[in-house]
TORKOLMAR-582434 format. One record per residue: residue in three letters; x, z, y of N, C-alpha, C in turn. Coordinates in steps of 0.1 Angstrom, whole numbers, padded with zeros to 4 digits, always signed. Each point is the difference from the previous one (the first is absolute). Example, Ala and Ser with C-alpha at 12.3 -4.5 7.8 and 13.67 -1.06 7.14 Angstrom:
# residues 2
ALA+0132+0078-0057-0009+0000+0012+0009+0000+0012
SER-0004-0007+0011+0009+0000+0011-0008+0008+0011
***
This chain:
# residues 332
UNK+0039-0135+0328-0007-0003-0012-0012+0009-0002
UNK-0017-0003-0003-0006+0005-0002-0005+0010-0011
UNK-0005+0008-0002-0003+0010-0009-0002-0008-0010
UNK-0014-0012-0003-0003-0005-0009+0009-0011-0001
UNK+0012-0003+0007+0011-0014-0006+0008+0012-0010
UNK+0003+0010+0002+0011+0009-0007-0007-0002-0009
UNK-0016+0005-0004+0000+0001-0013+0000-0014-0010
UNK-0007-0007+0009-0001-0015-0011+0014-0003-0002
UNK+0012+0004+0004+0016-0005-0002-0001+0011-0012
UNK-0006+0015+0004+0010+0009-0012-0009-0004-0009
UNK-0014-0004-0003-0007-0006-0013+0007-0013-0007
UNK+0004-0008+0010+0006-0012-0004+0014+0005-0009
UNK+0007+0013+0010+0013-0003-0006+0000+0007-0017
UNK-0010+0010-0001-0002+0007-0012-0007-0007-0010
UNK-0006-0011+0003-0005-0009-0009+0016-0007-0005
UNK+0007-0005+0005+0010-0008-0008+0011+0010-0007
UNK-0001+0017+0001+0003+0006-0005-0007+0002-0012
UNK-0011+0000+0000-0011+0004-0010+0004-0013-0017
UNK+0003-0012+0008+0005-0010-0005+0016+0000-0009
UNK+0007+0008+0009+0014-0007-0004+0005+0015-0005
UNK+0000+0012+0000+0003+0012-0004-0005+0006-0007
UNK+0003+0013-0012-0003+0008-0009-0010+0009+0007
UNK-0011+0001+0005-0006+0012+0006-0009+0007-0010
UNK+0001-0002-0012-0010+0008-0011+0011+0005-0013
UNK+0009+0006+0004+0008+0004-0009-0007+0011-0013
UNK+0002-0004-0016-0003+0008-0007+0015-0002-0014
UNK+0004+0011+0003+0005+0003-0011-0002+0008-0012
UNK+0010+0005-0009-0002+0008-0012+0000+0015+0004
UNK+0006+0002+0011+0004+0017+0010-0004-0004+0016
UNK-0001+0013+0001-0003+0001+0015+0016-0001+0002
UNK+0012+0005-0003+0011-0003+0008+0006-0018-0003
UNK-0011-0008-0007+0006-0011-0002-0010-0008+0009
UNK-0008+0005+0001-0014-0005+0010+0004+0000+0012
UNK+0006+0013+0006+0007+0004+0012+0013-0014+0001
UNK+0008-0003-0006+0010-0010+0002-0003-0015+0003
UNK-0013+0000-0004-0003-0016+0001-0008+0003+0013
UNK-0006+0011+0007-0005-0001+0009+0007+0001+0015
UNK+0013+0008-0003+0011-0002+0007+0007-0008+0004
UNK+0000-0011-0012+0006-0010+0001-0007-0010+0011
UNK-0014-0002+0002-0005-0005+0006-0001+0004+0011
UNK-0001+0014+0009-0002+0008+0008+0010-0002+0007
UNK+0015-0004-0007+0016+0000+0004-0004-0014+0004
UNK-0002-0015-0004+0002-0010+0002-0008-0004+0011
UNK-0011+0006+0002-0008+0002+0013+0005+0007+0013
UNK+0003+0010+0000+0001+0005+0014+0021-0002+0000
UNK+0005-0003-0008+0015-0003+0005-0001-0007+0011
UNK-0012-0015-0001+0001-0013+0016-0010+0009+0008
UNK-0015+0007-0006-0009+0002+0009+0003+0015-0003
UNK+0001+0010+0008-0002+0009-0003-0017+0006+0001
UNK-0007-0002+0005-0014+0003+0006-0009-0003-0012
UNK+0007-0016-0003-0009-0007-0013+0000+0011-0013
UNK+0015+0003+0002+0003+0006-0009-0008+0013-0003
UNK-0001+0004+0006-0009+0012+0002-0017+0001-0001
UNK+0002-0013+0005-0020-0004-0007+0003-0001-0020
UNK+0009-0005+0000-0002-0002-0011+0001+0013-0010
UNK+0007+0006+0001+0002+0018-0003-0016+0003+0002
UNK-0004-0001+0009-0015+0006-0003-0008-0006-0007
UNK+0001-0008-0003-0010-0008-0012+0011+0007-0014
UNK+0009-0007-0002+0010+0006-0013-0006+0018-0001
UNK+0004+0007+0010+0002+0014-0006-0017+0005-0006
UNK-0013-0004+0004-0005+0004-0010-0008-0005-0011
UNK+0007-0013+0002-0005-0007-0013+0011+0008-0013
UNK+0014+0003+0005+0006+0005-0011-0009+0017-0007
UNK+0002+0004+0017-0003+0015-0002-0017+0000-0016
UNK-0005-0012+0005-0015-0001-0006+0001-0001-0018
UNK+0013-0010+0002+0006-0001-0009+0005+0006-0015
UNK+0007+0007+0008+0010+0008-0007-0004+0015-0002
UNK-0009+0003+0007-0003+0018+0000-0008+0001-0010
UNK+0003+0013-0010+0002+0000-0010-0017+0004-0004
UNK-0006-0003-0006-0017+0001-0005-0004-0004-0015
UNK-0002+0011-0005-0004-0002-0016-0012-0018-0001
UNK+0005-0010-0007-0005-0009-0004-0015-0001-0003
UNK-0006+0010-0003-0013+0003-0007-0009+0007+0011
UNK+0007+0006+0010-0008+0007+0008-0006-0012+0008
UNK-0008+0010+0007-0011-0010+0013+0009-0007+0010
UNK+0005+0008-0001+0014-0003+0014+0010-0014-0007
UNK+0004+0003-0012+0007-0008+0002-0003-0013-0010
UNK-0013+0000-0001-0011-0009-0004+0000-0015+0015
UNK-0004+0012+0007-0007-0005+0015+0014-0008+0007
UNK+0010+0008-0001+0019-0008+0009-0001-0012-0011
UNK-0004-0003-0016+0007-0008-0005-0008-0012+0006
UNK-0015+0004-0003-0007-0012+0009-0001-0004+0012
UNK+0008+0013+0013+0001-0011+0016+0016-0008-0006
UNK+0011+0008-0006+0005-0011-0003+0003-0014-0004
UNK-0015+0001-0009-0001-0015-0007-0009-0004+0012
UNK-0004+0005+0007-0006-0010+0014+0010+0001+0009
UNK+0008+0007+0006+0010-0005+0009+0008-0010-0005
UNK+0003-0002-0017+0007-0011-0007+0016-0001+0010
UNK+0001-0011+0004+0013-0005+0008-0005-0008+0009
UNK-0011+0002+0008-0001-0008+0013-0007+0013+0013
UNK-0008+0008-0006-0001+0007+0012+0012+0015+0002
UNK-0006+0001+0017+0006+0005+0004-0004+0014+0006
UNK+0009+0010+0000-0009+0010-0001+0010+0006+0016
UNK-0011+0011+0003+0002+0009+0013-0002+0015-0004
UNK+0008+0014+0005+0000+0011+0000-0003+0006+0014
UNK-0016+0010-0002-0009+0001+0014+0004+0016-0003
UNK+0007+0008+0017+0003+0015+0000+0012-0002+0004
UNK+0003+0011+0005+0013+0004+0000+0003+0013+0009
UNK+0014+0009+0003+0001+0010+0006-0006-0006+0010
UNK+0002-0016+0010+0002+0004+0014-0016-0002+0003
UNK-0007+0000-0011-0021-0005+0006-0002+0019-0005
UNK+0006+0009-0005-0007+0010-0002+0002+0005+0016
UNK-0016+0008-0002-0004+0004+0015-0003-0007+0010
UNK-0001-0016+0000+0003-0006+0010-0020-0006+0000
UNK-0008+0004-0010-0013-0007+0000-0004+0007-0015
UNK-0015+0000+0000-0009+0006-0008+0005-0009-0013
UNK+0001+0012-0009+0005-0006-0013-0011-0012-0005
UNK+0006-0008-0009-0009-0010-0005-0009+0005-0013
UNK-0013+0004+0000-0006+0001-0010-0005-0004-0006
UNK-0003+0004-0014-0008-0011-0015-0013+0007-0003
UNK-0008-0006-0001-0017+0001-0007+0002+0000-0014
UNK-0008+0002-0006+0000-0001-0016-0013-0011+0006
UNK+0003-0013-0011-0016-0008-0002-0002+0000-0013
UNK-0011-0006+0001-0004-0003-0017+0012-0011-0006
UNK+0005-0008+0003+0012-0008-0006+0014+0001+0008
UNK+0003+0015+0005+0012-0005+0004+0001+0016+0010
UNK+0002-0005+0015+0000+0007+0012+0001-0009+0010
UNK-0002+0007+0012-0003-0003+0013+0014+0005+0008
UNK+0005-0011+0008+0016+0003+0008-0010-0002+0018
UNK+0002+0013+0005+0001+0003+0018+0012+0004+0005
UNK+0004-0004+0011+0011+0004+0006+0010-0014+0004
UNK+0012+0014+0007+0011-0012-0001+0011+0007+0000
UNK+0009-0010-0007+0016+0000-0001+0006-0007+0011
UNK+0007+0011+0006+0008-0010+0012+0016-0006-0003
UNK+0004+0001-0014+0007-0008-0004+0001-0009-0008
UNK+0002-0007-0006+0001-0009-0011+0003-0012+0004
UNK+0012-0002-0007+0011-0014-0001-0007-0007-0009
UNK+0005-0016+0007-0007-0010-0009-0015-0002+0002
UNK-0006+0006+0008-0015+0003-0005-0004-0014+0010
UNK+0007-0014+0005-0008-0010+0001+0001-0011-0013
UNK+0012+0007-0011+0005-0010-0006-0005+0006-0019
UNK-0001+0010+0000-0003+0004-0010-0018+0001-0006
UNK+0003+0002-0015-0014-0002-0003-0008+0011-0002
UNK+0010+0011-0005-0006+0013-0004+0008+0013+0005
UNK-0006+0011+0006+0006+0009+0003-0006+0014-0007
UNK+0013+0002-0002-0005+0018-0006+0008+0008+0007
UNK-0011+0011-0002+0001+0017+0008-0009+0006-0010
UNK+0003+0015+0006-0011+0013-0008-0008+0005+0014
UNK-0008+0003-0006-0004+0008+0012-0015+0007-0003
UNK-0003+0014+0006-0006+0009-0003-0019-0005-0006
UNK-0005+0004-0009-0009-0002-0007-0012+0011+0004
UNK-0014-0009+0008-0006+0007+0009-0010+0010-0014
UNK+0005+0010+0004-0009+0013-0007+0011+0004-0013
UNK+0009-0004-0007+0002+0008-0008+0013+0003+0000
UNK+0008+0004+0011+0010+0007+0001+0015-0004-0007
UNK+0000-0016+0000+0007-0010-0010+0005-0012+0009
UNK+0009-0007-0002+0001-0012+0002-0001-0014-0005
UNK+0001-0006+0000-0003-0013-0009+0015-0014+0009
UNK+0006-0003-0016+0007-0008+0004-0009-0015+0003
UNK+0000-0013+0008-0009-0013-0001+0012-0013+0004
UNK-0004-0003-0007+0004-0018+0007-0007-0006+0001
UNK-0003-0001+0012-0008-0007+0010+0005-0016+0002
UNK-0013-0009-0003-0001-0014+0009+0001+0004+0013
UNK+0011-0011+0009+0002+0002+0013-0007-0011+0008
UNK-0007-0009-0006-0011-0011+0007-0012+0005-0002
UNK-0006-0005+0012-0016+0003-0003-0006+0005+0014
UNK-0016-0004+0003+0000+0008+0014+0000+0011+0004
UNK+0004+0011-0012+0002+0017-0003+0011+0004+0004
UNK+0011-0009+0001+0011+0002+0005+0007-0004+0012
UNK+0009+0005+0009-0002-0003+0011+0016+0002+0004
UNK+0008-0005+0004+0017-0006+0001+0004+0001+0015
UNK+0008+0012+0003+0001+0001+0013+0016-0011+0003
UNK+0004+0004+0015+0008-0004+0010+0011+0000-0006
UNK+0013-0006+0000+0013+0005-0008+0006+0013+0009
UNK+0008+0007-0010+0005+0013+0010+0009-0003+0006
UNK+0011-0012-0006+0016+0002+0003-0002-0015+0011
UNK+0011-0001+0007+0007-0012+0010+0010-0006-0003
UNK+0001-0011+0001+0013-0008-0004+0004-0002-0011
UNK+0012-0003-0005-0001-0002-0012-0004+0008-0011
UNK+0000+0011+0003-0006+0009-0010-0019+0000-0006
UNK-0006-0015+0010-0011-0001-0002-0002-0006-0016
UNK+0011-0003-0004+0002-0008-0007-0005+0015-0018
UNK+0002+0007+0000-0003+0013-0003-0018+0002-0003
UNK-0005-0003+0011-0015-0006+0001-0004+0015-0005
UNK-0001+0010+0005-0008+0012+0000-0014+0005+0014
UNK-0009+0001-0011-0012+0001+0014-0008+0008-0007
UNK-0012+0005+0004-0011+0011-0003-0009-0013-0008
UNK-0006+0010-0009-0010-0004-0008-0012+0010+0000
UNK-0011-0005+0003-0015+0007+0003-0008-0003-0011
UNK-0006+0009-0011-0009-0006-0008-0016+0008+0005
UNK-0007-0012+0001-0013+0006-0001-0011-0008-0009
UNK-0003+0017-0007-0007-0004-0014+0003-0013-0006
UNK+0015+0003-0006+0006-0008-0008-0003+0005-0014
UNK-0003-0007-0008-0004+0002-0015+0013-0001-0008
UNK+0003+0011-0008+0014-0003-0009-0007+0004-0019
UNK+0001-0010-0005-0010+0001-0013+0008+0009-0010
UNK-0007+0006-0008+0004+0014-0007+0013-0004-0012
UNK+0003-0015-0001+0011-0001-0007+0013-0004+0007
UNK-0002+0005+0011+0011-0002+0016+0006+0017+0001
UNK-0009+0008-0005-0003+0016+0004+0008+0009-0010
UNK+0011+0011+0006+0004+0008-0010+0004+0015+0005
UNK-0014+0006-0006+0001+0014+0010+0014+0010-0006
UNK+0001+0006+0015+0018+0008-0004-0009+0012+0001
UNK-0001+0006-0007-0004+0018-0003+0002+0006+0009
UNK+0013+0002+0004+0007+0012+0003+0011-0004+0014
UNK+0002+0010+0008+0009-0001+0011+0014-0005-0002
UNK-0002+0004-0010+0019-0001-0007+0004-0014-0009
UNK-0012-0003-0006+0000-0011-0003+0005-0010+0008
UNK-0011+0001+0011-0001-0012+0011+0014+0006+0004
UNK+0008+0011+0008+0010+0002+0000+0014-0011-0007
UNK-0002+0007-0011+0009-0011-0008-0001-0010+0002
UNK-0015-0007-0005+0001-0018+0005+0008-0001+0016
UNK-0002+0007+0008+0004-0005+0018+0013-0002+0000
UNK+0009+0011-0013+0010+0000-0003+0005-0012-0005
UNK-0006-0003-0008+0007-0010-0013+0002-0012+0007
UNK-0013-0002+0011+0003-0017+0003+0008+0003+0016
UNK+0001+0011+0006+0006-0001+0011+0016-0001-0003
UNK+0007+0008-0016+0010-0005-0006+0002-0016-0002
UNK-0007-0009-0005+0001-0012+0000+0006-0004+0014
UNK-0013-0001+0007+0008-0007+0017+0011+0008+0003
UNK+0002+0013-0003+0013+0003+0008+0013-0012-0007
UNK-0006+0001-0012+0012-0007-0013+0004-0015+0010
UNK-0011-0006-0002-0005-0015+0005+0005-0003+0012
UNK-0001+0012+0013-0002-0004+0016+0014+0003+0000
UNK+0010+0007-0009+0014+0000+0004+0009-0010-0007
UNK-0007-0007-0008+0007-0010-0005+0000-0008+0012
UNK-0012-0005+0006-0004-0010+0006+0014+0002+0012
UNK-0004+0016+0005+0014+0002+0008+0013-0003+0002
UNK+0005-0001-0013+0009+0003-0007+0011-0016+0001
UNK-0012-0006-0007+0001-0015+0002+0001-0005+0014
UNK-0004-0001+0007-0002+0000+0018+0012+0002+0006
UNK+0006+0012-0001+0011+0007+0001+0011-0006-0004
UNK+0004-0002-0011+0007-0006-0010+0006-0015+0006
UNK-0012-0010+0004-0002-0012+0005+0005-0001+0016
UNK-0003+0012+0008+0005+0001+0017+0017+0004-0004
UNK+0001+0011-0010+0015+0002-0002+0011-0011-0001
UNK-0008-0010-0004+0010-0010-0004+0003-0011+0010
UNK-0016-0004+0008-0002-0009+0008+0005+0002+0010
UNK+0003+0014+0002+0009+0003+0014+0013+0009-0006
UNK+0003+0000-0008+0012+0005-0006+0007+0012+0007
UNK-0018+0007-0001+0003+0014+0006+0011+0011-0008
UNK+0002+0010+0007+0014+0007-0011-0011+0010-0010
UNK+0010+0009-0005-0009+0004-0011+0010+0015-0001
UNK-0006+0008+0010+0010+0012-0001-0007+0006-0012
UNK+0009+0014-0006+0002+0005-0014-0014+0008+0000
UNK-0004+0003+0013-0013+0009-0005-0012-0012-0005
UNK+0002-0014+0001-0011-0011+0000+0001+0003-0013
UNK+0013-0002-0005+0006-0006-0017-0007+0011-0007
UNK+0002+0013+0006-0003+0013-0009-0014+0001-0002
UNK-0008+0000+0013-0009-0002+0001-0009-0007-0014
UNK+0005-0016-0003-0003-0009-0006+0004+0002-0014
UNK+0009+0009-0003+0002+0006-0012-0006+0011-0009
UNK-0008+0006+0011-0010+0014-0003-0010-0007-0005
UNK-0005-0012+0012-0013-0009-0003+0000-0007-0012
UNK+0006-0003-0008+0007-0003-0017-0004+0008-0010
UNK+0004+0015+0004-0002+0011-0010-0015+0000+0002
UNK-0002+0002+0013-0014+0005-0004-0008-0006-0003
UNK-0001-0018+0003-0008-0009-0004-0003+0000-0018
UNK+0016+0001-0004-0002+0002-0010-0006+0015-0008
UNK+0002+0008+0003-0014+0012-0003-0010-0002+0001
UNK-0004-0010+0015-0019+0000+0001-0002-0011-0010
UNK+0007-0011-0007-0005-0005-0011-0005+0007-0010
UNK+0011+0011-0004+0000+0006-0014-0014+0009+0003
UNK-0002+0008+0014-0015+0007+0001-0008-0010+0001
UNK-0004-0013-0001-0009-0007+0004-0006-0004-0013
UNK+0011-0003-0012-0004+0002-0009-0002+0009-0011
UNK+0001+0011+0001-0004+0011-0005-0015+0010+0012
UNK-0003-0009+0009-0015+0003+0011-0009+0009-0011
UNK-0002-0001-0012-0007+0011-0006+0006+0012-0003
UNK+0008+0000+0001+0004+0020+0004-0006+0005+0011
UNK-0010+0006-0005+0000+0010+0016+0008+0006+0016
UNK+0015+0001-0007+0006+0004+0014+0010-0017+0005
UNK-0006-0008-0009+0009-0015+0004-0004-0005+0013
UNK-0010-0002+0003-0009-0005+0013+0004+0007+0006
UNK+0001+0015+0001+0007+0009+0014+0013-0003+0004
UNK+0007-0001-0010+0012-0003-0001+0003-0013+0009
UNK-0009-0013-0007+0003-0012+0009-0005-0001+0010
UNK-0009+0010+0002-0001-0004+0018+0009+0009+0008
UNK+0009+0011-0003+0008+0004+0006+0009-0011+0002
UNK+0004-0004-0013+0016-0008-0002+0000-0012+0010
UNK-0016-0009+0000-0004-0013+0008+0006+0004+0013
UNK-0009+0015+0011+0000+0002+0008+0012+0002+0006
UNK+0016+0001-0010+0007+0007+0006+0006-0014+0002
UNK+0000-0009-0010+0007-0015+0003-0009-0011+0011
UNK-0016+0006+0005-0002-0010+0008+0006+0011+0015
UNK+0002+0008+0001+0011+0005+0009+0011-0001+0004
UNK+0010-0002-0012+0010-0003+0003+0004-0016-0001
UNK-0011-0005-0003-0006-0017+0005+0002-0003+0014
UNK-0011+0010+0007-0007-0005+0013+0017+0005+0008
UNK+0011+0014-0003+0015-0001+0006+0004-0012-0001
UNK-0001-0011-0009+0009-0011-0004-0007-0007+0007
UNK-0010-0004+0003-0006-0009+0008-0003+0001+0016
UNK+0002+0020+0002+0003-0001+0018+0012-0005+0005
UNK+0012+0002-0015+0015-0002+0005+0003-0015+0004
UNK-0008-0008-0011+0003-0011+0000-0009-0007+0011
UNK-0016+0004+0004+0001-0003+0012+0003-0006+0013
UNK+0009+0020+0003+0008+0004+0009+0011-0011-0001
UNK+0006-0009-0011+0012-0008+0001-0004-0013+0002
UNK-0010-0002+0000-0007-0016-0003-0005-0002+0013
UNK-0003+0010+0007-0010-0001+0010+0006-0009+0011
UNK+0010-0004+0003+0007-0006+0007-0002-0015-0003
UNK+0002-0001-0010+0001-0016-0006-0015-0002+0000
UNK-0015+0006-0008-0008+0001-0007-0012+0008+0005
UNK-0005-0003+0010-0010+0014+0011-0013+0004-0016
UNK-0002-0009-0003-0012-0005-0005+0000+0004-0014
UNK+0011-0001-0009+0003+0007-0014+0002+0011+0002
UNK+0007+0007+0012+0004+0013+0004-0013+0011+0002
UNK-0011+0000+0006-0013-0001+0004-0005+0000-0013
UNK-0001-0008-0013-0009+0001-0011+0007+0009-0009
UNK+0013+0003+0000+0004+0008-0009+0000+0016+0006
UNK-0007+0004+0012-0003+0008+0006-0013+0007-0005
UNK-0006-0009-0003-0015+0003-0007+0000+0009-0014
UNK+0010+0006-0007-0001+0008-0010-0003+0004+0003
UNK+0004+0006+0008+0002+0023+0004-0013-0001+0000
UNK-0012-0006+0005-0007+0003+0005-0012-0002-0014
UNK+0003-0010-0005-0006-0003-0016-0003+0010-0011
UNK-0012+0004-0008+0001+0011-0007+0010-0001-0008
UNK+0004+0010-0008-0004+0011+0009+0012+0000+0015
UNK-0005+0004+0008+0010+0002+0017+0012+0013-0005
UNK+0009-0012+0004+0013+0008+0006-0004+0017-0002
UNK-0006+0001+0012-0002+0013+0005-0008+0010-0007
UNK-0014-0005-0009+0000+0008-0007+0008+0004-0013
UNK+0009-0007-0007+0007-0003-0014+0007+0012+0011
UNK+0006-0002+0013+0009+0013+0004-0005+0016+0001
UNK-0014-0001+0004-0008+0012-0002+0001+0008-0015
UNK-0001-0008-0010-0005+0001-0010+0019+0006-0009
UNK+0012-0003+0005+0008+0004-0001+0006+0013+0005
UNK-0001+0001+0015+0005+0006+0011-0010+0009+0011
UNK+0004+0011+0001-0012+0005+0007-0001+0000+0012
UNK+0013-0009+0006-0002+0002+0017+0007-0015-0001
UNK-0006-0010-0003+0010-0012-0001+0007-0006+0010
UNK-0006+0005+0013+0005+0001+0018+0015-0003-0005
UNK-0002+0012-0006+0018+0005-0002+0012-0006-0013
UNK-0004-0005-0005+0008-0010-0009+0008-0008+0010
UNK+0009+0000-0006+0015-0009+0009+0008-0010-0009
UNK-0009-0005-0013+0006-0009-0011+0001-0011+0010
UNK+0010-0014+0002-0003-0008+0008-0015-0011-0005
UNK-0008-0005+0008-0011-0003-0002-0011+0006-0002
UNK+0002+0013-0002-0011+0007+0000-0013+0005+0009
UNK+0009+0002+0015-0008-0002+0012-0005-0011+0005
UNK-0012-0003+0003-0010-0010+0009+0010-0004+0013
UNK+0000-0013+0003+0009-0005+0010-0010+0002+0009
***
């Protein structure tokens, strides 16, 4: 199958999605927002797992956009109420950055214009970016030592849609580079982040959502091969799936309390420790499926490697992580 048949199938198939499922969840809480977007995230990747996972990237930062916490009155959260009342419930949104494009190409930078700024560069990741309408990132502000959050229109001849990264089923995922040159993003698209720490926290807050999101999606997947092959379920899986309980339930209670200062630290530890002991439940199961299932076995492989990676979440615990001997913890 050709490059451009994959995508006209993954456009087709996310159009009857766009149709038949909850993809613009808004509740009264971020942890009641979180539930309906789960819910959807779960009913998706249980059959597709890959789908599933496109869909988690559009969900995780329409919520994050959502829900993060911004005085009403301010510029900021003036400017979120109105892309919201333009994203409404039909478009679809994309999240441009990530650990695995730092270092990999000249950061993307912003102009100040007279109505807006000017977008150069490229992001060599972003999911969804043939299916989506708007993508946001931050990125550094030429001259004044600042960044600027934008959502960006992703049509137009300023923008430019590379090759997909992944093969096989996992195309289905639809991740490729995006090149803007002298793309125009208008000044009520634009919300400059002050400070390092700021921007800090935001990277935090919405990399919490997907971790929330991309282990549900797991989770579900998992759940679905367990039964279809009526794999066994030793006591570390069960235990395992009991920790994943407690702690899910904490990252709600920090998700809605995100205006405390040490709550965002907090939830992106707690995310990172459950999309870890995620990506063990998904090498084990696998490792058990792989016999019956090459091809499910193969896509549930793809965490570890998903931000944040296995490997760094193990850095960031352990100082020689070589040496951990938890089962799952070493790279096969």
């Amino acid at each position: 199958m050709s490059p451009s048949t994959d995508v006209e199938d993954f456009r087709r198939g996310f159009a009857e999605l766009r149709a038949g499922l909850e993809l613009h969840p808004a509740r009264d809480s971020a942890s009641a927002t979180f539930e309906s977007a789960a819910e959807t995230a779960r009913a998706v990747a249980a059959d597709c797992l890959p789908l599933g996972i496109a869909v988690v990237m559009h969900l995780y930062p329409l919520c994050a956009l959502r829900c993060v916490p911004l005085p009403w009155w301010s510029p900021a959260g003036r400017r979120r109420s109105r892309l919201l009342q333009t994203i409404g419930r039909t478009l679809i949104l994309a999240n441009a950055g990530s650990e695995r494009a730092a270092g990999a190409h000249e950061p993307v930078m912003l102009t100040r214009t007279r109505d807006g700024v000017r977008v150069d560069g490229t992001y060599d990741y972003v999911s969804l970016a043939h299916v989506a309408d708007i993508v946001l990132f931050s990125a550094p502000l030429a001259g004044r030592g600042c960044a600027m959050f934008c959502a960006a229109d992703l049509r137009g001849e300023t923008v430019r849609i590379g090759e997909g990264k992944f093969s096989g089923s996992m195309r289905q995922s639809d991740t490729c580079s995006v090149t803007f040159d002298g793309h125009r993003v208008p000044t009520d698209r634009c919300i400059e982040v002050p400070t390092a720490s700021a921007l800090q926290c935001m990277a935090q807050y919405q990399r919490s959502w997907f971790q929330l999101l991309l282990g549900e999606a797991y989770l579900a997947r998992i759940e679905r091969l367990q039964r279809e092959w009526d794999l066994p379920r030793p006591l570390e899986h069960l235990a395992s799936l009991n920790e994943l309980v407690q702690l899910r339930e904490y990252s709600l209670r920090l998700l809605d309390d995100a205006a405390v200062p040490s709550a965002v630290d907090s939830l992106s530890r707690v995310t990172a420790a459950m999309k870890l002991r995620i990506s063990w439940l998904a090498r084990s199961t696998g490792n058990a499926v792989r016999c019956h299932d090459e091809t499910s076995a193969n896509e549930l492989d793809y965490i570890r490697r998903q931000p944040t990676s296995d490997e760094r979440i193990l850095r960031s615990i352990a100082p020689n992580p070589q040496g951990i001997t938890l089962t799952g913890a070493r790279s096969p």
